[in-house]
N, C-alpha and C positions, 0 to 999 in steps of 0.2 A: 472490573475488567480492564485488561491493559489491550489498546489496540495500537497497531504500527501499521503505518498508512504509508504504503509504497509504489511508488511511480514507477514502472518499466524503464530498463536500460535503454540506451540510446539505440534507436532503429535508425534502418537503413530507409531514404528518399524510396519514394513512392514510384515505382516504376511504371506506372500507368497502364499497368497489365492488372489483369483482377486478384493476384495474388496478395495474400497481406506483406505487409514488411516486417519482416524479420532482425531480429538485433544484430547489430553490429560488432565486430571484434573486441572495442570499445565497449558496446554494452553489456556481452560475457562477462566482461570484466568486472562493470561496476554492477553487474545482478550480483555476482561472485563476490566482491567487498560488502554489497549489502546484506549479502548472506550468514558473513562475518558478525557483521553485527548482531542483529536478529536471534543467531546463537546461541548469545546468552540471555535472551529477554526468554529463551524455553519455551516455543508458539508450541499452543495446542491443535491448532486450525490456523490453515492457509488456504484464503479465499481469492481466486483471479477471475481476472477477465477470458473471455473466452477467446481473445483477438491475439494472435501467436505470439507477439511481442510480449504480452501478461504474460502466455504458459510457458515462454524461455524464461522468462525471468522466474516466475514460479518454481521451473524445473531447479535451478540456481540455489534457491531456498530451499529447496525439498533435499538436494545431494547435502547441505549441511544441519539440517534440521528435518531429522526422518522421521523425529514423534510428530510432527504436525501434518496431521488428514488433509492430505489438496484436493479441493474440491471448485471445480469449474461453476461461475457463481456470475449470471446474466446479468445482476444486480450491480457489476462493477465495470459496466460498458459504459464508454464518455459519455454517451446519454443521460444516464439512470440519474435519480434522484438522493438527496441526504437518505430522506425515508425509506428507500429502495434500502439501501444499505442499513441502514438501522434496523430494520424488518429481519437480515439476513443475520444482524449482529445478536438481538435478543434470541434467535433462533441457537444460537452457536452458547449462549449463557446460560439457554434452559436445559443443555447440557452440560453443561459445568465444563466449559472451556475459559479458563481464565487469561491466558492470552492467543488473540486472534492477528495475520499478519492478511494485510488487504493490499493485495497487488491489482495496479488501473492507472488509469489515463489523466493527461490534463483532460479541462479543466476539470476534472470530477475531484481526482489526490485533495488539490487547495481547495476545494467547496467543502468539503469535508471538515478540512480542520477547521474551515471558518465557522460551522454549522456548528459543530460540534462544540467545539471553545468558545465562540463570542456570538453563537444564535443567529450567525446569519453569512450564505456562503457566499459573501463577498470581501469577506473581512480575515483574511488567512495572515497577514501579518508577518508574513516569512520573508527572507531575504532571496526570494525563487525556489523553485521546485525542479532542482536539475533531473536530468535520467538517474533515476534508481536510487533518489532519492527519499530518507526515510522522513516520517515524524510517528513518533508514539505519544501513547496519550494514555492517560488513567480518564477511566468513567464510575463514577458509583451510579451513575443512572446512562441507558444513553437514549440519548434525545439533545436537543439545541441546549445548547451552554451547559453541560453536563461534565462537560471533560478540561481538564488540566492537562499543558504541554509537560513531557517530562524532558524528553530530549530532542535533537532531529541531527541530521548527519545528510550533506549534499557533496555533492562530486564539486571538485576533482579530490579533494581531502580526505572525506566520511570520516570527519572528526565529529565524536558526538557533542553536539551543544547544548547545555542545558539553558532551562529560562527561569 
């Protein structure tokens, strides 16, 4: 299974009203490059956060990759756990979805890939996790240290780098 672990575009300061923040003109942007990429990796499923800044960016991927089912997905709120998410992920395998794209939050994005790649989500290894920035990853299992990085791509650039 190939997964792409995606961090929402750049939102806007917190207005101190109860509303959520919503992205910025900036972040349209870079949902929209990220969307680009993504493209070609053919997601089968697009899983976000329920918090509006996920379902723009979501939305973003959805206008360029229309075969991937978006599905609003608890399990990818800054809270949630690796487990939370790997729970959601075997789910999405045991129907033969081979690539999954997971739009969420710091710290959640880098716990993940830490989790995921070197068993423990402190250990993400990347050079930052800008807005709307990707990392994909190949798993034959998923669970801790299951996965290999293939590429990642961070703003301002979304040059994809492999490792």
């Amino acid at each position: 299974m190939k997964v792409c672990i995606v961090r929402h575009g750049e939102a806007s300061l917190a207005s101190g009203s109860d509303e959520e923040p919503a992205l910025t003109a900036t972040g349209l942007e870079q949902a929209k490059l990220a969307a680009q990429l993504l493209f070609a990796e053919d997601p089968g499923m697009l899983l976000h956060s329920p918090k509006l800044r996920a379902r723009q960016t979501a939305q973003q991927i959805s206008a360029l990759c229309p075969g991937a089912a978006s599905v609003e997905a608890g399990c990818l709120l800054p809270s949630a756990t690796a487990y939370d998410v790997a729970g959601a992920l075997e789910v999405a395998e045991s129907e033969g979805i081979e690539t999954v794209v997971l739009v969420s939050h710091l710290p959640l994005v880098a716990e993940l890939v830490g989790w995921f790649v070197h068993g423990d989500p402190a250990e993400s290894r990347l050079p930052g996790y800008t807005p709307a920035g990707i990392v994909a990853l190949e798993m034959k299992n998923i669970g801790p240290q299951e996965a290999r990085l293939l590429w990642y791509a961070f703003a301002p650039e979304f040059d994809k780098k492999r490792r």
